[in-house]
C-alpha positions as CSV (number, residue, x, y, z in Angstrom):
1,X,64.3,-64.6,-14.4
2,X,66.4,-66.4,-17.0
3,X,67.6,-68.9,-14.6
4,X,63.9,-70.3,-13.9
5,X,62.3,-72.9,-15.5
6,X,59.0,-72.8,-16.9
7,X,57.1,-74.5,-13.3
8,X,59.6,-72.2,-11.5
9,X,58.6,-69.2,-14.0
10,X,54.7,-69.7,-12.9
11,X,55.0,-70.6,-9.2
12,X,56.5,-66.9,-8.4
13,X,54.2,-65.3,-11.0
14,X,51.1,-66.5,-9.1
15,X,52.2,-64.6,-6.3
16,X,49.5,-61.6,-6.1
17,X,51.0,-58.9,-3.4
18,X,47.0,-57.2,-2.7
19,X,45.9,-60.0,-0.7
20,X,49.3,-59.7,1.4
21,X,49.0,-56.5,2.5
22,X,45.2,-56.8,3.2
23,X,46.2,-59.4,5.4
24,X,48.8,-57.3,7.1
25,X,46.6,-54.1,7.3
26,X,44.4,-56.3,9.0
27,X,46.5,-57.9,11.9
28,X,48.0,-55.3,12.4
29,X,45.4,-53.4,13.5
30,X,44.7,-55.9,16.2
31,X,47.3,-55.1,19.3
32,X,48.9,-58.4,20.2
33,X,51.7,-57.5,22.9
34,X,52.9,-61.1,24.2
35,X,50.4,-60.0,27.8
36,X,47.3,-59.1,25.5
37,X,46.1,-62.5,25.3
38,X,42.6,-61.3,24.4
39,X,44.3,-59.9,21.5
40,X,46.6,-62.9,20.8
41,X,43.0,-65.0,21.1
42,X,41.9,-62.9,18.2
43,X,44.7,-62.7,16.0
44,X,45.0,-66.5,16.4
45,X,41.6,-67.2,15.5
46,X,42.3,-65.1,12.3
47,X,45.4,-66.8,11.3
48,X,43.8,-70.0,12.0
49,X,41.1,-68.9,9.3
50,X,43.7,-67.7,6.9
51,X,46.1,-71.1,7.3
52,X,42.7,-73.3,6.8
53,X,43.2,-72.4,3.0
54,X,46.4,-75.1,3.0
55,X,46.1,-78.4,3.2
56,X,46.6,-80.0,6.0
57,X,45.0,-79.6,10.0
58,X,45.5,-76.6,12.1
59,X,45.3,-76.7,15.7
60,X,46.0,-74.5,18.3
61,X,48.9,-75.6,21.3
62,X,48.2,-75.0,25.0
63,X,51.3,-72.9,26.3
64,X,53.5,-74.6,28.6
65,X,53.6,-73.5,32.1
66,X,56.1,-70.8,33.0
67,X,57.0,-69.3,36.0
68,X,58.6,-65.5,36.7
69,X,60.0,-64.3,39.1
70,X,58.6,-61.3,41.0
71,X,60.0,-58.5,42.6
72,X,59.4,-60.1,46.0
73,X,61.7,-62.9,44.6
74,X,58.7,-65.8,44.7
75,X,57.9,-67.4,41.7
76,X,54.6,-66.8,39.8
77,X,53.0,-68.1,37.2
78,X,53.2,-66.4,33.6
79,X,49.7,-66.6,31.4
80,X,50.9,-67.1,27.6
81,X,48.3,-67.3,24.6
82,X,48.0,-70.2,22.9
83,X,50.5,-71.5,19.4
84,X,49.0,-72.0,16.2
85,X,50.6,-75.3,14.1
86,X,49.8,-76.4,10.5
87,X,50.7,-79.8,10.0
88,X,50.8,-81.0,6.1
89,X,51.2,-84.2,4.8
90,X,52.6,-85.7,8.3
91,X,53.8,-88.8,6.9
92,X,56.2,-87.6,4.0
93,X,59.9,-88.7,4.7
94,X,60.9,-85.2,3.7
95,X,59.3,-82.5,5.8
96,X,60.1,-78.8,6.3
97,X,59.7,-76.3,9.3
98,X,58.2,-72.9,8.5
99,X,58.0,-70.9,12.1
100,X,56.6,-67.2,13.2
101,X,54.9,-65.3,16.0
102,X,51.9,-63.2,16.3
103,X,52.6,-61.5,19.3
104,X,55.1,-57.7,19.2
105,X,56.7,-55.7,22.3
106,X,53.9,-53.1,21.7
107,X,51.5,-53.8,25.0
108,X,47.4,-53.2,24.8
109,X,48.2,-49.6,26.6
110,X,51.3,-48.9,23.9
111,X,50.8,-45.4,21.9
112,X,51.9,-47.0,18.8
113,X,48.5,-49.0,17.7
114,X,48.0,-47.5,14.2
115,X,49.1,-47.6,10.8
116,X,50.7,-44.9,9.0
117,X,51.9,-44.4,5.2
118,X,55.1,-42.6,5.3
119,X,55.4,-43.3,1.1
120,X,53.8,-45.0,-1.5
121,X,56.5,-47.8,-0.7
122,X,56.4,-47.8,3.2
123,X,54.6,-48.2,5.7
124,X,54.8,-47.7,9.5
125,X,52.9,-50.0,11.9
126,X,53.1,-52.3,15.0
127,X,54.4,-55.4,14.1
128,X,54.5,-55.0,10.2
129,X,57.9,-56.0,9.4
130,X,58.3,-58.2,13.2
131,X,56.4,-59.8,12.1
132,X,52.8,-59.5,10.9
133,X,54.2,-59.1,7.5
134,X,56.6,-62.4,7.6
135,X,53.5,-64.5,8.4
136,X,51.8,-63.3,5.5
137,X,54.8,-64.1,3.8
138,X,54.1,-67.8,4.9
139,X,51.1,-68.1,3.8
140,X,51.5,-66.8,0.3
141,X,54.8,-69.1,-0.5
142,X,53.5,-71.9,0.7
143,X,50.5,-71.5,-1.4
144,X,52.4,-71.1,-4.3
145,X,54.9,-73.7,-3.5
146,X,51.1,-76.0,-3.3
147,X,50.9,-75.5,-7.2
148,X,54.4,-77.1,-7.4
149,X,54.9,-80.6,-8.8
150,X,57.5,-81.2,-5.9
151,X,55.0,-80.6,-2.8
152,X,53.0,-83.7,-3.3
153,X,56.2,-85.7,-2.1
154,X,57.3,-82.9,1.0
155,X,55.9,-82.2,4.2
156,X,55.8,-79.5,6.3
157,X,55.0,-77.9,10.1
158,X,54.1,-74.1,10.0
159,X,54.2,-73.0,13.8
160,X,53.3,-69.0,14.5
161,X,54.2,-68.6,18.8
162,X,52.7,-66.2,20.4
163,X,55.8,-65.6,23.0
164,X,58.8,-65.0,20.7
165,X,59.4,-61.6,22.1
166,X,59.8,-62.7,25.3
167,X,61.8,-65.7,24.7
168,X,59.6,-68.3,23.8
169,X,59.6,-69.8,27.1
170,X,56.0,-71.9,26.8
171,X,56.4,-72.5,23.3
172,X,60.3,-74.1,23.2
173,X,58.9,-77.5,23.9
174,X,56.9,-77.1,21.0
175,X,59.7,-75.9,18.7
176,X,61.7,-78.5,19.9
177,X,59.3,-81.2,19.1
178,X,58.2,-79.9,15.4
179,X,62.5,-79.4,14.7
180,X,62.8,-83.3,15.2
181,X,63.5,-85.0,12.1
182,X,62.8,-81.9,9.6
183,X,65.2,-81.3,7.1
184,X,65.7,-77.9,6.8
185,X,63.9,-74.3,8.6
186,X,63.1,-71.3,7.6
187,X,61.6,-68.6,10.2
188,X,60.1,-65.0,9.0
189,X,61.8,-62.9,11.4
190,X,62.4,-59.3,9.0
191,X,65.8,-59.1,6.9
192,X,69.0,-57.9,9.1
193,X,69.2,-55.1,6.8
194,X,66.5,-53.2,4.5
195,X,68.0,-54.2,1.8
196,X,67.1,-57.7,2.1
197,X,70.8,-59.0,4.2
198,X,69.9,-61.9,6.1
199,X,71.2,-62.7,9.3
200,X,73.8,-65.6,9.5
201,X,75.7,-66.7,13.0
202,X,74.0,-65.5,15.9
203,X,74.8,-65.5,19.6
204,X,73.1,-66.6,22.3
205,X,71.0,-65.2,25.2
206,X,70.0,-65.8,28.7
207,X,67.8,-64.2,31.3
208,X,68.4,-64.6,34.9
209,X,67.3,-63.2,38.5
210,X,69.5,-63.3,41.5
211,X,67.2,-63.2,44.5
212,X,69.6,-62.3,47.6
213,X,68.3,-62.4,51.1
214,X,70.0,-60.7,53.9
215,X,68.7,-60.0,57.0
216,X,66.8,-56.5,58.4
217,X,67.9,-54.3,61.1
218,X,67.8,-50.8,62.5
219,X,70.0,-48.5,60.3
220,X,70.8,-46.4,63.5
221,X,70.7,-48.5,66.4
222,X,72.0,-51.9,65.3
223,X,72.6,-51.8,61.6
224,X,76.0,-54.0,62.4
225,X,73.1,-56.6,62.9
226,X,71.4,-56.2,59.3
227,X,73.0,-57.9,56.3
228,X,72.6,-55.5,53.6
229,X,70.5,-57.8,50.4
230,X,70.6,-54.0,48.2
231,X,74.3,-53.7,48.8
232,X,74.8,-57.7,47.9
233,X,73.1,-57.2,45.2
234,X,74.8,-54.4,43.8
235,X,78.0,-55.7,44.3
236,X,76.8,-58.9,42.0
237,X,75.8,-56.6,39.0
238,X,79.6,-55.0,39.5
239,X,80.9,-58.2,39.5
240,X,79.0,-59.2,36.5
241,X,80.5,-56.2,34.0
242,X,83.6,-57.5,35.3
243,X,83.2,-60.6,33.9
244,X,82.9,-59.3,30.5
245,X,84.8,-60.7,27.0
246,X,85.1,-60.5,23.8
247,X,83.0,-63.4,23.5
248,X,80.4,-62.3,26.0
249,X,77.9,-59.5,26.8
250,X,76.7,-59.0,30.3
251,X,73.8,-56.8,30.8
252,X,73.0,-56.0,34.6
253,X,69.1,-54.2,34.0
254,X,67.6,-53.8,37.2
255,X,67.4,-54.4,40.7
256,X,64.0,-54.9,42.7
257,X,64.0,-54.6,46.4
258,X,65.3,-52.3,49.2
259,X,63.4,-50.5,52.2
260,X,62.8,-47.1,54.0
261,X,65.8,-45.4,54.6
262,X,65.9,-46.0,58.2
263,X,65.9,-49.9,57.7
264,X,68.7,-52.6,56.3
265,X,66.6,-54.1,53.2
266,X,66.6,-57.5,53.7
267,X,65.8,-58.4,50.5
268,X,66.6,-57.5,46.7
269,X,66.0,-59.0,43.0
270,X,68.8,-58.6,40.4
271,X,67.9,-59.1,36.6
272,X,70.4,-59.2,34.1
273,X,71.1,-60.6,30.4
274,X,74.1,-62.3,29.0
275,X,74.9,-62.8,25.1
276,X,77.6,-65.6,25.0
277,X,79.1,-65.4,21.5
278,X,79.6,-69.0,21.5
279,X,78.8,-72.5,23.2
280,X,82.7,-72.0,24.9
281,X,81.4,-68.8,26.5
282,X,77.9,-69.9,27.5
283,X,80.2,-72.8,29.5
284,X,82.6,-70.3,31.0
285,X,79.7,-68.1,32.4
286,X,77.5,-71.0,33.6
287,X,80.9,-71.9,35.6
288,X,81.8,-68.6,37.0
289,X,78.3,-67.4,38.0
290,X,78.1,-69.7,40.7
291,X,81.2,-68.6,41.9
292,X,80.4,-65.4,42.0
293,X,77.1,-66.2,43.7
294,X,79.3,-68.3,46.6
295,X,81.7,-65.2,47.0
296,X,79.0,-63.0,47.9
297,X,77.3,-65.5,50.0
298,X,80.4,-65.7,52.1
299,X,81.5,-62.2,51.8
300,X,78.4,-60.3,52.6
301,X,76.3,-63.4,54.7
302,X,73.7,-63.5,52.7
303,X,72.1,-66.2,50.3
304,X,71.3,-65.6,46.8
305,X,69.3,-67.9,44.8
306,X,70.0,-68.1,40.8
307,X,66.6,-68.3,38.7
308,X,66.6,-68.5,35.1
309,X,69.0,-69.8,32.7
310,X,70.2,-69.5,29.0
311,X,67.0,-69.6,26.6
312,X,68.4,-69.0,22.9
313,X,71.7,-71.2,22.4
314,X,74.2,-69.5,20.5
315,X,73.8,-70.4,16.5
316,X,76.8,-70.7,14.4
317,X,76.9,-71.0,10.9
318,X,77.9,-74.8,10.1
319,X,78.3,-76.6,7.2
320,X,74.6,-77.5,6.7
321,X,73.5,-73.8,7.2
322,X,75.8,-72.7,4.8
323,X,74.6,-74.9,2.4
324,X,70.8,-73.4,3.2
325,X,72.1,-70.4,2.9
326,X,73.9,-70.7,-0.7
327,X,70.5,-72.1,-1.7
328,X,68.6,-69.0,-0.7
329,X,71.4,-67.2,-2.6
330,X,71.1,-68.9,-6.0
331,X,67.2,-68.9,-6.0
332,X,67.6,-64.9,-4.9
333,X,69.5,-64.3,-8.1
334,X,67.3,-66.5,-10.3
335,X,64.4,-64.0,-9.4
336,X,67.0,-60.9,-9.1
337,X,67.8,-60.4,-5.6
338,X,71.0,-59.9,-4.1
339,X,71.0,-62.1,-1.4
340,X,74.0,-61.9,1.3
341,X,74.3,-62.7,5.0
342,X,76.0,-61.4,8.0
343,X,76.7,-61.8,12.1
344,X,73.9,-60.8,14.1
345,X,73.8,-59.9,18.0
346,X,70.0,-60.4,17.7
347,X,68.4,-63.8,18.3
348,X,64.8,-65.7,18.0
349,X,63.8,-68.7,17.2
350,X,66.0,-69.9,14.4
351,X,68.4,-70.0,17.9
352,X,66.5,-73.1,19.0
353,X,65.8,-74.9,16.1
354,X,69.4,-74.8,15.1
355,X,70.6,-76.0,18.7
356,X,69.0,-79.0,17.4
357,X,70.8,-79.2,14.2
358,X,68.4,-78.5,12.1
359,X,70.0,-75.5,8.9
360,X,68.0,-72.6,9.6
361,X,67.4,-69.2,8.0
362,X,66.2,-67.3,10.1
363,X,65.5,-63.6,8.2
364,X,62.9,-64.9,5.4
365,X,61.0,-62.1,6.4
366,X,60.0,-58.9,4.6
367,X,62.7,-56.2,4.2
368,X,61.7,-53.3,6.8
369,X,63.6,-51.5,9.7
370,X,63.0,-50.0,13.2
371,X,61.8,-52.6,14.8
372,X,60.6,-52.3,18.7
373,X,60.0,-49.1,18.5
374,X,57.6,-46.7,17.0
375,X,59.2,-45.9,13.9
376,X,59.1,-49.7,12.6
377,X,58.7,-49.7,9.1
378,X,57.9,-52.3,6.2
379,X,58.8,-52.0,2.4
380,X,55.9,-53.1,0.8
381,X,57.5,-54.3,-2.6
382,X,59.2,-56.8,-0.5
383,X,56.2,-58.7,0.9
384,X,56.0,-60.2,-3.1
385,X,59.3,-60.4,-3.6
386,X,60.0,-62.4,-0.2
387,X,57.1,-64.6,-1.1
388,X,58.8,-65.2,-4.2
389,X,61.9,-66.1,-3.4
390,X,60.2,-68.7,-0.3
391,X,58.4,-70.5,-3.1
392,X,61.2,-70.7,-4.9
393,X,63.2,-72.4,-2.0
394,X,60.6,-74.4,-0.7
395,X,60.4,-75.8,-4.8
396,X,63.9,-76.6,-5.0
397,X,64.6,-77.7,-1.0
398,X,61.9,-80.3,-2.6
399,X,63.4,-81.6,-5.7
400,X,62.3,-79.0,-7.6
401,X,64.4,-77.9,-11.0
């Protein structure tokens, strides 16, 4: 504490950690899988009321329109809940991004609904470290930074999606248009480690559906006349894990389709996941999928249709990041945490806002663990202390001491 000033000294100390885990206690008791969009509607309308206390207007954002693709290989239309945005002081030539989500992996039928104290220090709950507790992380460091001489001259665009779980498909528009122009961004996603280790360089991700169509026939009489879509597909998902680096993950999940056993299945839905390391692999893969797609066209006379694409760019740390990053680091020591950063096969948002190089960090989050699945934990102590050490950013990244 000997390394803040006197401002710095009573922005952190106003920091009162009851009214954060109220907040949390609360949402989290309200189930907000990305499909529950009665329970997004609710949550949303409760964050809304809670934001209200900072200046500035908040609004909610219409999702935009996403199609999936459904085990019959047509395209259907994906219902999303709507975005919340804060905008503060709009026309200050410095302005900030601040982003989260509301919604978790844990769907309205989901046996994990409650909280639980496991210790006076922990507790276990459905979204309160991913990320219930980061948004009430948000909200209490950016109303401390508000009782900061710097503010008055900084903007800022706080942004909680309710489809960050699922890729953020209708709300990457909106990301991309609040990035523009801000000058740095920090996202709440929980710490890479419990003990507070953010995450640095990240890979990238993509989710695609090959939708093959062969062509049915008697699998006793004439199968010579059937072209085989379940075989096609297989040999697609084969050809994927061959495909493999060091630079890039392939992750063949499932395959939809197939028939009775006496008929050639005309038709079959591969899904599968790629994590390119870097922009270079991302390339190479965008090349040789379509390759691979032509071979087995030819080689098994089918066609095979390519849906989907590569939704979280790959996020290396450059110069500008680093420079975020050493930031975080001092003002962690200042208030006595040990701040350091590593890789991470993980992504989220802090993906997309980089892409558009803007510095991000992207674990501003509470410290917690076990996320998407039942065991996920938060620290408590950490919901101040994160808080803290936000504010303290946010009042430097301004002018600040």
């Amino acid at each position: 504490m000997q390394q803040l000033s006197p401002t710095e000294a009573a922005l952190v100390g106003a920091i009162d950690p009851a009214p954060m885990l109220a907040r949390v206690e609360a949402w989290c008791a309200i189930n907000t899988g990305t499909r529950n969009l009665a329970g997004l509607a609710t949550q949303a309308a409760l964050l809304a009321d809670a934001f209200a206390a900072l200046p500035g207007a908040v609004h909610m954002v219409e999702p935009t329109a996403v199609e999936a693709i459904a085990p019959d290989g047509s395209a259907v239309a994906q219902a999303h809940g709507s975005h919340l945005v804060l905008r503060v002081r709009p026309q200050a030539s410095r302005r900030l991004l601040l982003t989260g989500h509301m919604d978790t992996v844990y769907a309205a039928d989901h046996p994990f609904q409650a909280l639980a104290w496991t210790d006076p220090a922990t507790v276990n709950g459905p979204g309160v470290a991913d990320m219930k507790g980061g948004i009430a992380v948000i909200l209490a460091a950016l109303a401390a930074f508000e009782a900061s001489p710097a503010a008055a001259a900084v903007g800022y665009d706080v942004m909680i999606n309710s489809d960050e779980e699922t890729g953020s498909l209708s709300s990457a528009p909106l990301i991309a248009h609040l990035a523009e122009g801000k000058a740095a961004a920090l996202t709440y996603e929980p710490s890479a480690l419990p003990d507070g280790t953010l995450a640095g360089a990240r890979g990238g991700s993509g989710n695609f559906s090959a939708i093959v169509t062969g062509r049915s026939a008697h699998a006793g009489r004439n199968p010579q006349d059937g072209r085989n879509a379940l075989v096609a597909a297989a040999d697609i998902a084969v050809r994927l894990k061959h495909m493999e680096t060091a630079g890039l993950k392939i992750n063949p999940a499932r395959i939809d389709g197939g028939s009775a056993n006496n008929v050639v299945p005309d038709h079959a839905v591969l899904r599968f996941n790629i994590r390119p390391k870097a922009e270079d692999d991302a390339e190479r893969f965008s090349r040789a999928i379509w390759l691979v797609c032509h071979e087995i066209e030819r080689e098994h006379e089918v066609e095979v249709h390519l849906h989907g694409g590569i939704t979280r760019p790959p996020k290396p740390l450059t110069a500008q990041a680093e420079q975020l990053f050493g930031l975080v680091r001092t003002c962690g020591a200042a208030l006595g945490q040990r701040i350091a950063w590593q890789p991470s096969g993980g992504v989220c948002d802090g993906n997309n806002i980089a892409a558009l190089g803007v510095p991000v960090v992207d674990t501003m989050g509470v410290r917690g663990g076990a996320i998407h699945s039942s065991q996920e934990y938060l620290i408590v102590p950490s919901l101040a202390e994160r808080a803290a050490l936000s504010a303290l950013v946010l009042h430097r990244l301004s002018g600040g001491n």
